[in-house]
C-alpha positions as semicolon CSV with decimal commas, in nm:
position;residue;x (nm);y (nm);z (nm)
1;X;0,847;-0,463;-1,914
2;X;1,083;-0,568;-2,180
3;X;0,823;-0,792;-2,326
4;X;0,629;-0,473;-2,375
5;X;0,876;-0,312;-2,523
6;X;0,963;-0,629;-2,756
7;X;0,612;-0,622;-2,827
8;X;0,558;-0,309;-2,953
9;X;0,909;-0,188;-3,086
10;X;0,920;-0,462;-3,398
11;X;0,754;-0,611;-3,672
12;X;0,694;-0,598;-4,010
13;X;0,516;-0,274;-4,207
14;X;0,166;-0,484;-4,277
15;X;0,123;-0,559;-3,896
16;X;0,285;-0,236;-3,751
17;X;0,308;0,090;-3,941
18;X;0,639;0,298;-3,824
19;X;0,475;0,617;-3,733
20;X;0,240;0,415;-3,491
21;X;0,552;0,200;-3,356
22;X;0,720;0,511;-3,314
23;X;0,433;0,713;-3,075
24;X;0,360;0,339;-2,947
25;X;0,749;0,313;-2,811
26;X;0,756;0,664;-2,649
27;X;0,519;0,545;-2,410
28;X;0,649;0,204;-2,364
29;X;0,972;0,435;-2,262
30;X;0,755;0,647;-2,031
31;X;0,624;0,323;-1,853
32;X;0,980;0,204;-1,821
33;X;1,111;0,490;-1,702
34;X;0,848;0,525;-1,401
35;X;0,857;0,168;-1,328
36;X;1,208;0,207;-1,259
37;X;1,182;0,533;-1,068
38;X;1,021;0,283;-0,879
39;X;0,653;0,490;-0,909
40;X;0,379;0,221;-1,007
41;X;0,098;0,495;-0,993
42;X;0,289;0,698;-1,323
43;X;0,369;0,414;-1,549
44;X;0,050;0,237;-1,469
45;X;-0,098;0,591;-1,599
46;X;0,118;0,603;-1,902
47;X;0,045;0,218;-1,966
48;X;-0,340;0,334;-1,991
49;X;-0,236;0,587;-2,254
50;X;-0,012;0,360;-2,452
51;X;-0,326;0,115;-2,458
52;X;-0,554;0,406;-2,579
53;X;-0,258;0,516;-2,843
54;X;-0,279;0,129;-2,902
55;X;-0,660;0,105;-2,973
56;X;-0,659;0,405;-3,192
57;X;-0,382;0,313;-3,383
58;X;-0,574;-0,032;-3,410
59;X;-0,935;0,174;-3,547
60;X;-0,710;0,397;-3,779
61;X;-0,617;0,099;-3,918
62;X;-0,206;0,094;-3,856
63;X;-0,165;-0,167;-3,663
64;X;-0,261;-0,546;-3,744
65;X;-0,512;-0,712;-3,526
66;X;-0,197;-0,975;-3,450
67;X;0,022;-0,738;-3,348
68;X;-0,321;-0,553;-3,121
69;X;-0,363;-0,860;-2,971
70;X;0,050;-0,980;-2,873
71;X;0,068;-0,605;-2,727
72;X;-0,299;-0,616;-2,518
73;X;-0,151;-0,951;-2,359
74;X;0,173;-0,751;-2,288
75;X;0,019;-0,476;-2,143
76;X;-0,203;-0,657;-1,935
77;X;0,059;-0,900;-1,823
78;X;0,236;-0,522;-1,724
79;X;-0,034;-0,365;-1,591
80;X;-0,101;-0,681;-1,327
81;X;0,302;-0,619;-1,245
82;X;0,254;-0,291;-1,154
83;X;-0,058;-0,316;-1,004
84;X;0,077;-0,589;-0,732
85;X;0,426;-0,348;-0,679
86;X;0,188;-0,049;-0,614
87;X;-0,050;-0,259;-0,357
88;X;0,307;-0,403;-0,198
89;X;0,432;-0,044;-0,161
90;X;0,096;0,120;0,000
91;X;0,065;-0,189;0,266
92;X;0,431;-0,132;0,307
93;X;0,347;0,259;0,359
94;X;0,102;0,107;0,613
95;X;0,254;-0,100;0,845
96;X;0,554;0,160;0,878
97;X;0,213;0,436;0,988
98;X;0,135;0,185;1,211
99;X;0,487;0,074;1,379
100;X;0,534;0,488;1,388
101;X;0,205;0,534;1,573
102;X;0,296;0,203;1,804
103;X;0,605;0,395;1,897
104;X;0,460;0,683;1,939
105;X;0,203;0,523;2,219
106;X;0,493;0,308;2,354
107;X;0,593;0,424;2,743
108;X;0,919;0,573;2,760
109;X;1,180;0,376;2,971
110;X;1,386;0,521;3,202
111;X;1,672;0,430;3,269
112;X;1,856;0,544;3,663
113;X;2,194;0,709;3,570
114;X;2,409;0,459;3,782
115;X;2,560;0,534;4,128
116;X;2,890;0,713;4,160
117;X;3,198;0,603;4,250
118;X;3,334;0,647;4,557
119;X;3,611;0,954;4,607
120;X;3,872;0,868;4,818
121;X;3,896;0,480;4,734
122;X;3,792;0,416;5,074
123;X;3,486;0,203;5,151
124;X;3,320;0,187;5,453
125;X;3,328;0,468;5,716
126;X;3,669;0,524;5,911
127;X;3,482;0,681;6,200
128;X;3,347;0,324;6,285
129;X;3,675;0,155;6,200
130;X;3,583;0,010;5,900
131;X;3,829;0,013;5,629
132;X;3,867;-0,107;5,299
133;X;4,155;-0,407;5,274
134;X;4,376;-0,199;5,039
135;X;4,464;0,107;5,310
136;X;4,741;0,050;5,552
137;X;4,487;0,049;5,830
138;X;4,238;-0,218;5,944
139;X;4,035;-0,287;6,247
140;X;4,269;-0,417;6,492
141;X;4,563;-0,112;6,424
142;X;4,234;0,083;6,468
143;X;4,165;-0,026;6,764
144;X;4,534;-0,006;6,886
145;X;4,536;0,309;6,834
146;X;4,225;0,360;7,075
């Protein structure tokens, strides 16, 4: 992009009259500005219309065919930029369509809510003489007590 704008921003009066660098920079700016709102679609848009500003200003005679030439090569260089950003964003677009539809397909897992604790910090059932080790109590004073 700067090379673009390198390009087409400088050079002498014979090769590059200063009303034609003038219109010629306003779109380099609008291809900078939507290459960095990250929107390949726009500046490669506005880099066709600098081109066509380009060629006309070319015919009319107010820009060398030097200076045509150095900014064609920039443009294109540009244009192939742009072009591989705004392929890498639409098979990025893509793949994040198909992960979303994956997911959406996926089987939900379930997972059991676990089991609850017990109440009274007793395991085991008391009617039975069973007894947890931490309670005063244990089989044989059970059984004593029988």
């Amino acid at each position: 992009m700067l090379a673009l704008g390198a390009t087409g921003c400088g050079g002498t009066a014979s090769e590059l009259e200063s009303d034609a660098a003038a219109q010629l920079q306003q779109r380099v700016l609008a291809v900078t500005k939507a290459a960095a709102a990250n929107n390949p679609a726009t500046a490669l848009k506005s880099l066709s219309q600098l081109s066509s500003d380009l060629d006309a200003a070319a015919a009319a005679g107010h820009v060398s065919f030097k200076r045509h030439r150095s900014i064609t090569v920039a443009i294109d260089s540009v244009k192939a930029d742009l072009a591989a950003a705004q392929a890498a964003g639409k098979a990025a677009a893509e793949a994040a369509a198909k992960a979303r539809a994956a997911d959406e397909r996926a089987p939900a897992i379930v997972v059991p809510a676990p089991a609850p604790a017990p109440a009274s910090g007793v395991r085991g059932n008391p009617e039975k003489g069973h007894w947890d080790e931490d309670t005063d109590n244990d089989h044989r004073s059970l059984k004593e007590k029988d």
